[in-house]
N, C-alpha and C positions, 0 to 999 in steps of 0.2 A: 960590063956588057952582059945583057939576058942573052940566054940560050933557047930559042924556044922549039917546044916540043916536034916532034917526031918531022919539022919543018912547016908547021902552022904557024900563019905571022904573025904576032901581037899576043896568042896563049902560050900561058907558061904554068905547068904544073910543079906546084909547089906542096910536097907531101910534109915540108916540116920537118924539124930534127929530134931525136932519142938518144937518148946516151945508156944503152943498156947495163942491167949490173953486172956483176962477174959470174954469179949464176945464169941468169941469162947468157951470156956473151959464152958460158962454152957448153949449155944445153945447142946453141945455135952453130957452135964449133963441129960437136957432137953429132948431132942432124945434117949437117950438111957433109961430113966427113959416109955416114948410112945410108945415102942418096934421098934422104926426105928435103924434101925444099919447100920453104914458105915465103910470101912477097905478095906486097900489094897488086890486085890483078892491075893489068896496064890498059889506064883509061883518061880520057881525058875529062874529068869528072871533080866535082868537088869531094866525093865521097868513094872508096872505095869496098871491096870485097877482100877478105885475104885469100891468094886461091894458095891451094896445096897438094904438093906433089908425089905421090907416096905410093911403090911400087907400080910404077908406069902408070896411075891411074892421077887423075885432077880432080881436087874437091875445091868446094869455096865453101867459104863462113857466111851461116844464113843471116846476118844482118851485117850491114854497111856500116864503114866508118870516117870519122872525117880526117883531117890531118894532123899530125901527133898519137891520136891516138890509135892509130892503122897500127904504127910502129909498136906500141907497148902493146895490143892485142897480137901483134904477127910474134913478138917476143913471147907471149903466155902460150901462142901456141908450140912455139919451139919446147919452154920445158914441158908440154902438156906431153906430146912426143918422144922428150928427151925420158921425162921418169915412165911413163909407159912402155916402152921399147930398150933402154937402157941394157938391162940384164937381161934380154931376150936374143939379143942380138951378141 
């Protein structure tokens, strides 16, 4: 059974799967543990933005991406985040 989006009939966003690595997986641990949050913005779109969340303020990434690779970019920006802010925090 589809599940379709936000209750639109017939469209279904499909962002695609990532299997992050272990550095990833706990730069993204790390980051969300420091209130940074990063994620596809929510759209019903072939292509997204990563938006990001970082001291109460929202940024986006100035080019769009399609599906799969939203995932591995929303992941580079977590350690981008993660070794920037790490020892500061």
């Amino acid at each position: 059974m589809r599940k379709n989006y936000r209750g639109n009939k017939g469209y279904v966003v499909r962002y695609g799967k990532y299997t992050p690595t272990e550095d990833e997986h706990k730069a993204y641990r790390w980051c969300i543990a420091n209130g940074i949050i990063i994620w596809p913005e929510s759209k019903m779109a072939d292509e997204w933005r990563i938006e990001i969340k970082l001291n109460k303020k929202k940024y986006y990434s100035p080019q769009a991406y399609k599906k799969i690779e939203v995932w591995k970019k929303m992941f580079e920006y977590y350690e981008y985040y993660y070794n920037k802010y790490e020892k500061k925090i």
